[in-house]
C-alpha positions as CSV (number, residue, x, y, z in Angstrom):
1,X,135.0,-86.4,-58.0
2,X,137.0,-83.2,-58.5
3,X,139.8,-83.2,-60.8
4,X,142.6,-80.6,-60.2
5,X,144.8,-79.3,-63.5
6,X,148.0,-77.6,-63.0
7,X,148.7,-74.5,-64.8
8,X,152.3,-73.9,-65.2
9,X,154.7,-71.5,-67.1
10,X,152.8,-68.9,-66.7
11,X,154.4,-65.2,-66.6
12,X,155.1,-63.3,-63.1
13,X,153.4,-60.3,-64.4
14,X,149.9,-62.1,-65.1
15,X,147.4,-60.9,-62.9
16,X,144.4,-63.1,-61.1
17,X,141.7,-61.6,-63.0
18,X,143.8,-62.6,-66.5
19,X,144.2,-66.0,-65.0
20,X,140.6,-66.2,-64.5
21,X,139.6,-64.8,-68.4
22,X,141.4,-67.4,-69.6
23,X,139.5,-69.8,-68.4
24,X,136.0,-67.7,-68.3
25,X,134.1,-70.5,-70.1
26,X,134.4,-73.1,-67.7
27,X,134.0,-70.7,-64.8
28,X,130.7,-72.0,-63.8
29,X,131.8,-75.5,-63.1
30,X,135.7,-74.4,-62.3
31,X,137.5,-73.0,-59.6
32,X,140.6,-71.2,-60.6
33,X,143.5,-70.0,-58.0
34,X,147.0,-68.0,-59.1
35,X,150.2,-69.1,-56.6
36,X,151.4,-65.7,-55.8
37,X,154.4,-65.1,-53.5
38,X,153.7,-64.1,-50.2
39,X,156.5,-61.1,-50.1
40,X,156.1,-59.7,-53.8
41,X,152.3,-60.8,-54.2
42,X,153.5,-61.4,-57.9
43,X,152.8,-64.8,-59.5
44,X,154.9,-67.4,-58.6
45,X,154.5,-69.1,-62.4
46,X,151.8,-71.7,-62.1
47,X,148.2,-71.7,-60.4
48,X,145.1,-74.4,-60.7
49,X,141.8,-75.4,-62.5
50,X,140.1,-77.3,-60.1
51,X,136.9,-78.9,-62.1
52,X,133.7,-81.3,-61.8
53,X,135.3,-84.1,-63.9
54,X,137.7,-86.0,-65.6
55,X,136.1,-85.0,-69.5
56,X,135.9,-81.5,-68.1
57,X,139.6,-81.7,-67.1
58,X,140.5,-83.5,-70.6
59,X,138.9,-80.6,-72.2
60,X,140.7,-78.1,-70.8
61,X,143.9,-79.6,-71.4
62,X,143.4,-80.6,-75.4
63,X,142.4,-77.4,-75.6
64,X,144.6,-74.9,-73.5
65,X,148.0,-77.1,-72.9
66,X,150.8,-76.0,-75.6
67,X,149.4,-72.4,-76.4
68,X,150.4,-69.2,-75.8
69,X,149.4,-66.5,-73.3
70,X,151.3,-63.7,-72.6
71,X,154.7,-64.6,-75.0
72,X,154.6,-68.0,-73.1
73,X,153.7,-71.8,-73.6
74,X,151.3,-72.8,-71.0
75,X,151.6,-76.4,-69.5
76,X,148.9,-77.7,-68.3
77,X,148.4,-81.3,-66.9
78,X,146.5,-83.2,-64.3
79,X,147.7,-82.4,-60.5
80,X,149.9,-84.2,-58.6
81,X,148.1,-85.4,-55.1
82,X,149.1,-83.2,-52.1
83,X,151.6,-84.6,-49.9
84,X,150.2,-84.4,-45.7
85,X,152.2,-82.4,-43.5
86,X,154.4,-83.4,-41.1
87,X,153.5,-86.1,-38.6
88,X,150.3,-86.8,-40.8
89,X,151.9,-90.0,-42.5
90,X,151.8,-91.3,-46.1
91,X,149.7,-89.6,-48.1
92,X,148.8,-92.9,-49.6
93,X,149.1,-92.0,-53.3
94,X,151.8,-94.3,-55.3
95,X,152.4,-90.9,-57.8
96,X,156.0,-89.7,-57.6
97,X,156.0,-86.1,-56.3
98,X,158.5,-83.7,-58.0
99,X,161.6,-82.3,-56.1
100,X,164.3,-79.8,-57.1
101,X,165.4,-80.0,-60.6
102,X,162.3,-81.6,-61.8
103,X,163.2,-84.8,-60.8
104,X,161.1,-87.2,-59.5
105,X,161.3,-89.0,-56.0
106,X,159.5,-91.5,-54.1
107,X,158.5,-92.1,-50.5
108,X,161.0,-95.1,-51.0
109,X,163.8,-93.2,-52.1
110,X,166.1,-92.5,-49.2
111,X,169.5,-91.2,-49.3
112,X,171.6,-92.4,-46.3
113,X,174.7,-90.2,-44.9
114,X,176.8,-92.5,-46.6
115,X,175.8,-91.7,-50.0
116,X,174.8,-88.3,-49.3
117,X,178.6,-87.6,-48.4
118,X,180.3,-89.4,-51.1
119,X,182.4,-86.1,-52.9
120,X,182.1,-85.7,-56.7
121,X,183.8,-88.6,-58.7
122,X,185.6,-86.2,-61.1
123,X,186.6,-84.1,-58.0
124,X,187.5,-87.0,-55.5
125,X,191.9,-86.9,-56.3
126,X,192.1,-83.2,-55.9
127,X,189.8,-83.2,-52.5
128,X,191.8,-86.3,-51.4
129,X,195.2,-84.4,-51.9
130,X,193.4,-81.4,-49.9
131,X,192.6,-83.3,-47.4
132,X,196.4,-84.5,-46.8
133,X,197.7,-81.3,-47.5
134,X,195.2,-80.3,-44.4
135,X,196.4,-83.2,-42.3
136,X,200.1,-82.5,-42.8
137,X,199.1,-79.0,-41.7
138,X,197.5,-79.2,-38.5
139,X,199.9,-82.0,-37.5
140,X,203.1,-79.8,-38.1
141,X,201.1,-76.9,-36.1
């Protein structure tokens, strides 16, 4: 079974080939792929080790995850599962999947439009004196 690595922090100026040289020992039982941005065809800061095994894959983290390339700290861990696309289902994997800010959500976690349009606690008094202020307006008008 294949194990796929994540690759992140890496720098936007790093090129496919470096990506590859970094990992040029384990090219014969590796597959290696840079995320680049479709528009800019730069890197879009992380790419993949795809390899044989799991003591492969523990390898390559002991060994690259924490050092430097290119004035950065890689991060390198084991992959998240791909989520299907739409209409496809549940991808069937338990493993939280990572939204904006890092975060991480669950197929479970729903946010109804009641929550979703609850204003900011430390905001609420000054939006509920807008919202008279509005009211007063459009009824004098």
């Amino acid at each position: 079974m294949s194990v796929r690595l994540y690759v992140g922090n890496l720098p936007k100026e790093v090129e496919k080939q470096e990506f590859e040289d970094v990992f040029a020992e384990y090219s014969e039982t590796a597959s290696m792929k840079l995320i680049t941005d479709r528009k800019t065809g730069k890197c879009r800061g992380f790419g993949f080790v795809t390899v044989k095994d799991d003591e492969t894959a523990d390898q390559i983290i002991e060994k690259f995850n924490g050092t430097e390339f290119k004035e950065t700290t890689l991060k390198i861990e084991k992959a998240l599962p791909r989520a299907k696309g739409k209409g496809e289902g549940d991808s069937g994997s338990s493993a939280p999947r990572r939204g904006k800010g890092g975060k991480a959500r669950r197929s479970g976690d729903v946010t109804d439009s009641t929550t979703a349009a609850q204003p900011d606690p430390r905001w609420a008094s000054e939006l509920e004196k807008l919202k008279e202020l509005l009211a007063t307006q459009t009824a004098n008008s």
